[in-house]
Structures are given as structure tokens and as C-alpha cells.
N, C-alpha and C positions, 0 to 999 in steps of 0.2 A: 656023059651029060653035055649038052650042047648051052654052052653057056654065051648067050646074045649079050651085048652090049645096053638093052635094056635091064636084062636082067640083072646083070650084073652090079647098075649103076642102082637098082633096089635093095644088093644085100650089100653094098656099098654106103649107102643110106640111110639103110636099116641099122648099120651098125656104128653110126657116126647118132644118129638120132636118138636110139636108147642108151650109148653110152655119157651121150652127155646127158639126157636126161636124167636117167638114173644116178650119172655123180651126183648133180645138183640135188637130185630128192633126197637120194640116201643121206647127201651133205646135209641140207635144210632137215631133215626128221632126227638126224643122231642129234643135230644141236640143238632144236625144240625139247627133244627126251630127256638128254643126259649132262644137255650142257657145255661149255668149252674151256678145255685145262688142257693140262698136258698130255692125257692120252686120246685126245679127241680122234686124231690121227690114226689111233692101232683101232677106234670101235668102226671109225666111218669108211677104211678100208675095205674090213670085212663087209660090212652091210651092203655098198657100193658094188661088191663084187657078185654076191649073192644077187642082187637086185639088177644087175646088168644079166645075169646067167638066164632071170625070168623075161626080160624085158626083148634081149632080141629076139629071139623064138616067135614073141607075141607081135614085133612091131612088124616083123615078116607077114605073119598074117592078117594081122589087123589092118597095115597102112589099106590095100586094096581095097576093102571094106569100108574103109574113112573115108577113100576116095570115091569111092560108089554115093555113098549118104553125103558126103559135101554135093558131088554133081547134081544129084535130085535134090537136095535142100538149095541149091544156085537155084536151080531150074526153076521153084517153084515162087522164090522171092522175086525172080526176071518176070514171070508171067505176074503177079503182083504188085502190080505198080505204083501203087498208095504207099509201098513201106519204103 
């Protein structure tokens, strides 16, 4: 596999992107749910880990995606001049 320095800095990205995301949410959801005491720590690990395992996979795909529909949704608000 010929791995570019674009590409690279994508799953480099990717994987800085969903895993903090994922901390934070899993973080934010376990304490919304369950609450925070002393085993806050062993429930929001697991979740966090679980939730990072779905997350990059997807942000690999998705970012390009995101980056497609921002460029056209740009596009269309430049030509739009009123908003």
C-alpha cells in the first residue's frame, strides 16, 4: 500500500478526531445515564472504548463525505448573497 502523506495525515485525523470525540460523548452519556460515584471510571472506559472502535472506521468514511456537502453547502451560501 502506497501510503501519501495526505493520506496519511486523514487516518492520522481520523483517529485523533473520533477518539476524542468519542471520549467526550461516551464521557457526557455514562454521566447523563448512570451518574458519577466511584465507579464512574470502570462504566465510561468500557463505553469509550466500544464507541471509539465504531467511530473511526466511520470518521474514515464519513470525513470525505462531510467534506463534499460543506464544499456545496459553501458554494451555495457564496452564490447567495442576502444570507
Amino acid at each position: 500500500m502506497n501510503l501519501t502523506p495526505a493520506r496519511l495525515r486523514q487516518l492520522v485525523f481520523s483517529c485523533y478526531m473520533s477518539g476524542l470525540m468519542s471520549l467526550l460523548m461516551s464521557g457526557v452519556i455514562t454521566l447523563a445515564n448512570t451518574g458519577l460515584d466511584a465507579t464512574f471510571l470502570d462504566r465510561w472506559m468500557p463505553a469509550f472504548l466500544v464507541a471509539w472502535g465504531v467511530a473511526f472506521p466511520l470518521v474514515i468514511f464519513i470525513a470525505p463525505l462531510a467534506g463534499k456537502l460543506t464544499d456545496k453547502t459553501v458554494r451555495g451560501l457564496v452564490r447567495d448573497k442576502s444570507l
